[in-house]
Every structure is written in structure tokens, then in C-alpha cells.
N, C-alpha and C positions, 0 to 999 in steps of 0.2 A: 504494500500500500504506500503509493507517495505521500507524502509530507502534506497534510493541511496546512491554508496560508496562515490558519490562526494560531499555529504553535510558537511561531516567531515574531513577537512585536516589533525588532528591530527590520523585518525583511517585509511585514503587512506595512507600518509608514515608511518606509521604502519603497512604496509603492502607490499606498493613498494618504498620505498627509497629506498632501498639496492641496487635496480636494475640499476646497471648503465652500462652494456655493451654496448647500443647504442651507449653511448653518445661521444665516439670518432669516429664511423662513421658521425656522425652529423657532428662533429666540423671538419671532415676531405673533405663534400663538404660546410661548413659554407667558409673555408678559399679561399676554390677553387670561391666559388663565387664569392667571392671579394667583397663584398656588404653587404646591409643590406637585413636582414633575417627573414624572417617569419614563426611563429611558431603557428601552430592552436594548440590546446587542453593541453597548456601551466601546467596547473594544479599550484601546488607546486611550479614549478622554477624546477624539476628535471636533465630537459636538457636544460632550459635556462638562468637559474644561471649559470654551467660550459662552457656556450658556451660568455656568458658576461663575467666571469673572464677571460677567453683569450683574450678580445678584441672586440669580435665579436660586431657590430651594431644590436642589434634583437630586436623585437616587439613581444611578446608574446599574444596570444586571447583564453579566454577560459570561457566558460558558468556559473560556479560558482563562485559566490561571496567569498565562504568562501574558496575555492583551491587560489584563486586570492591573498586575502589578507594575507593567510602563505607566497607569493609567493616575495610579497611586503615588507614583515619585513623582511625577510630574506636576500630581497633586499639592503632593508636601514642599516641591523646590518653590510653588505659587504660595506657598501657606491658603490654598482651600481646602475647603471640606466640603465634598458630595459626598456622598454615602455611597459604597462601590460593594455590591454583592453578588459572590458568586452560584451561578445560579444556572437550572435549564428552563428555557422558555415555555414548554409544554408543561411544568408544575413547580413553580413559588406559588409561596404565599408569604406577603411579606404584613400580614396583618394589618393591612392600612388599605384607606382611597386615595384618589387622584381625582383631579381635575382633569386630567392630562397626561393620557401613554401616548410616546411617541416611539415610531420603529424605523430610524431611518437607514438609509443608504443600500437599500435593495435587500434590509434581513429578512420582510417576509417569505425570501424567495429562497432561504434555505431549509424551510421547512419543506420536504421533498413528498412529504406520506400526506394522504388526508389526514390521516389521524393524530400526525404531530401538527399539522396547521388548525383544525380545529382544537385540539388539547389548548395552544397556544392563544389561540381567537377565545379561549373561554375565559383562560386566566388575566389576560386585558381587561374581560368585561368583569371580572368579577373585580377587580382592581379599581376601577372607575367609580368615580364617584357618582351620585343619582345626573341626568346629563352631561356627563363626563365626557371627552370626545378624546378621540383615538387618531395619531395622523402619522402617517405613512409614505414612504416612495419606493418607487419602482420605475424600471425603464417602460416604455412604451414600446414593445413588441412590434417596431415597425421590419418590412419585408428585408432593408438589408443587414438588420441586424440578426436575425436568427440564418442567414447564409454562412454567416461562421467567416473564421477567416482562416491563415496557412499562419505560421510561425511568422511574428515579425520582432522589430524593435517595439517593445512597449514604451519604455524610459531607462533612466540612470541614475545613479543617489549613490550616494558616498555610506556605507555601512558606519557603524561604532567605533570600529579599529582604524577609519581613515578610509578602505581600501573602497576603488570605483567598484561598482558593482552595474552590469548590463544585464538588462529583464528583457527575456524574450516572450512575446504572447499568442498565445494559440487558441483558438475557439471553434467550437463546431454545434449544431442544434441537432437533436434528437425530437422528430416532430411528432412520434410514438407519444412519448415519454412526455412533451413537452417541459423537455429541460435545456438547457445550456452547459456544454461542460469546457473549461476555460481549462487550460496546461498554465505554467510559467515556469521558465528557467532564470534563476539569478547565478551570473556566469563574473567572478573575480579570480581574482591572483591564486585565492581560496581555495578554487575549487568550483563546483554545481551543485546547485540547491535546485530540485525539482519541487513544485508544488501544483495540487492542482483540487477544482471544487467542481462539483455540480448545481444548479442552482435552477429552480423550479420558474417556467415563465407563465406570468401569469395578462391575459388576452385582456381587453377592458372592459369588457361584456362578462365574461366570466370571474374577475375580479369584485363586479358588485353583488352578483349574485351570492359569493362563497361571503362576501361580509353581510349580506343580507341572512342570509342563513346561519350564521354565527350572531345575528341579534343587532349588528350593526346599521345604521342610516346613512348613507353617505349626506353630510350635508354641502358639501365644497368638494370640487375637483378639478386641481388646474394642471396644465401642463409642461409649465416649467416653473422656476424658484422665484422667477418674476410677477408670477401669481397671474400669468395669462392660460384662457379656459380652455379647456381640454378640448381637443381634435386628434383626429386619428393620425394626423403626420407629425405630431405634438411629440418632442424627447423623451418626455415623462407621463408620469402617472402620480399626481400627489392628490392624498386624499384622507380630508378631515370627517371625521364620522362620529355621529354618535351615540352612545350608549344606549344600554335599556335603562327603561326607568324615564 
């Protein structure tokens, strides 16, 4: 079995730190909540570091150890405090409500099983506080992104020790399966690091139906971070839902 990307903090923002356009849509229904804020698949701290330096109250949950504990130092070097627990998204319970789960940067789409994605849809809503809302992204399954691509240059980032490190990226769709399965090679002085994930695509017809069915309403769905509405040639898939109750 190759290496998940999530065992290695230094080799995951190696690869997505850069990425920070979400992260003022986040912090723009963090504030609207008014409240404290929940973050599944937390990683790094990538969106709940900048959502703690403005204030926010947030509780970050997320599977790996080793994502957790970048997550943490990076924590303590800022002197915040989120709350950072580790956890699997198909069953916490962290004895509390929210105003506000948030699952960013395409985590619904690691839940591969129905029955880890609804496990996971249930423990949101039981989370949520009475109209609570739930907001999410996801790419936008448009035709040339499920063609998959051949081995290319992804990027480059300098690892911990100094040394250049070159990510090569490889994709391909399983249209059975409706999944995506992404390769990466990080190729240094080092050595190779293979890594590679599978990740569940989900169509935008049948993305309201499964949160319809998990108790969800979608109330807002735009299609990119600039909060323009969704269309089928649209990047994204962002969507604020809300709870029972």
C-alpha cells in the first residue's frame, strides 16, 4: 500500500499550503455565526489557524496524528488556542452544539462508502445547533476534469531539511466507481516518496439529494469563493445548509 498524503505534514503543505482562497469565505460565515465553530478534517491548521487569529472560537477534528501535531506547534509558536481533536468523522461526539460545521477543501469526498458518508452526515447534524448550518466545498465535476491527466509537474517547495523537493501529479476517473484516484511523486536528493488517494466525486444533482437525505436544506450554493451562483461550468460546488430542527 502507498503512503497516504496524510501521514506526512511536512510533504501535505508541501503541496497545499499555498492554497488559501477558501479561507475568507470560511471566516466570512465563521463571523456570521457568531459562535463557536466546527471544523472537520482540520489537517495543518490551514483554515483554522487564520480563522483563530481573527478571533474566531473553533474546535478543529481531524484523523491524523501527524497533520494534528504540525497543527499544534504552529499553534503554540502563534500562542492560540483552538481546540484540536483527534478524531474519525463517521463517530465523535464531542458533547457540544455549533452554530457552524464547516468541511472544507474537498473532505466530503473522502468518504468513499455510503455508509461512512452518511455515518459522517449524521454526526454534523447531531452537532448543530437547532438551525445550525453546515458549509462545505467541493470541485465541480466539470467534463475535463474527470479525463484524468498523465504524470506531470504539479509544483516544488523546499522540504524541513532545506532540500528542493519536485511533485509529480497523476490522475485518472473511474466513472464505475465514481471516484478520482490522484498518484504523487515527491522526487529530492532524498530519494521518492510515493503517495496517492482516492476521493469520491460527487455530481451536483446528486450532491443535494444525499444532503437532502441526511436531513440537510441546502440554503446557498455558489460556485466559487467569490460567492458567484452556481452553474454547471462553475469550478466549485460551495454549499451552506441547514440543519434539522
Amino acid at each position: 500500500m502507498k503512503p497516504s498524503p496524510y501521514r506526512s505534514a511536512a510533504r501535505y503543505d508541501g503541496k497545499f499550503a499555498w492554497f488559501v482562497e477558501d479561507v475568507p469565505w470560511y471566516h466570512r460565515l465563521a463571523l456570521s455565526a457568531g459562535g463557536p465553530v466546527l471544523e472537520l478534517g482540520c489537517g495543518t491548521g490551514r483554515v483554522t489557524l487564520p480563522l483563530a487569529r481573527a478571533g474566531i472560537n473553533i474546535v478543529g477534528l481531524d484523523n491524523s496524528p501527524a497533520m494534528l501535531e504540525a497543527a499544534h506547534k504552529r499553534a503554540q509558536a502563534e500562542n492560540l488556542a483552538p481546540r484540536l481533536i483527534l478524531g474519525d468523522f463517521r463517530f465523535f461526539d464531542l458533547r457540544r452544539r455549533f452554530p457552524l460545521v464547516i468541511f472544507p477543501f474537498n473532505g466530503l469526498a473522502h468518504l468513499l462508502e455510503d455508509r461512512d458518508l452518511f455515518a459522517c452526515l449524521g454526526q454534523v447534524a447531531a452537532h448543530l445547533e437547532t438551525r445550525g448550518r453546515f458549509a462545505l466545498d467541493l470541485p465541480n465535476p466539470r467534463p475535463h476534469l474527470l479525463s484524468g491527466n498523465d504524470e506531470r509537474v504539479f509544483l516544488s517547495y523546499d522540504d524541513p531539511e532545506g532540500r528542493r523537493v519536485e511533485v509529480y501529479e497523476e490522475s485518472g476517473y473511474d466513472a464505475k466507481e465514481r471516484r478520482s484516484h490522484v498518484r504523487w511523486r515527491h522526487v529530492s536528493e532524498a530519494g521518492e516518496e510515493v503517495e496517492e488517494l482516492a476521493l469520491r466525486v460527487f455530481f451536483p444533482d446528486e450532491l443535494i439529494e444525499i444532503l437532502s437525505r441526511a436531513g440537510f436544506a441546502v440554503e446557498r450554493r455558489e460556485g466559487d469563493y467569490d460567492g458567484r451562483p452556481f452553474s454547471p461550468d462553475a469550478p466549485q460546488q460551495l454549499l451552506v445548509c441547514l440543519g434539522k430542527g
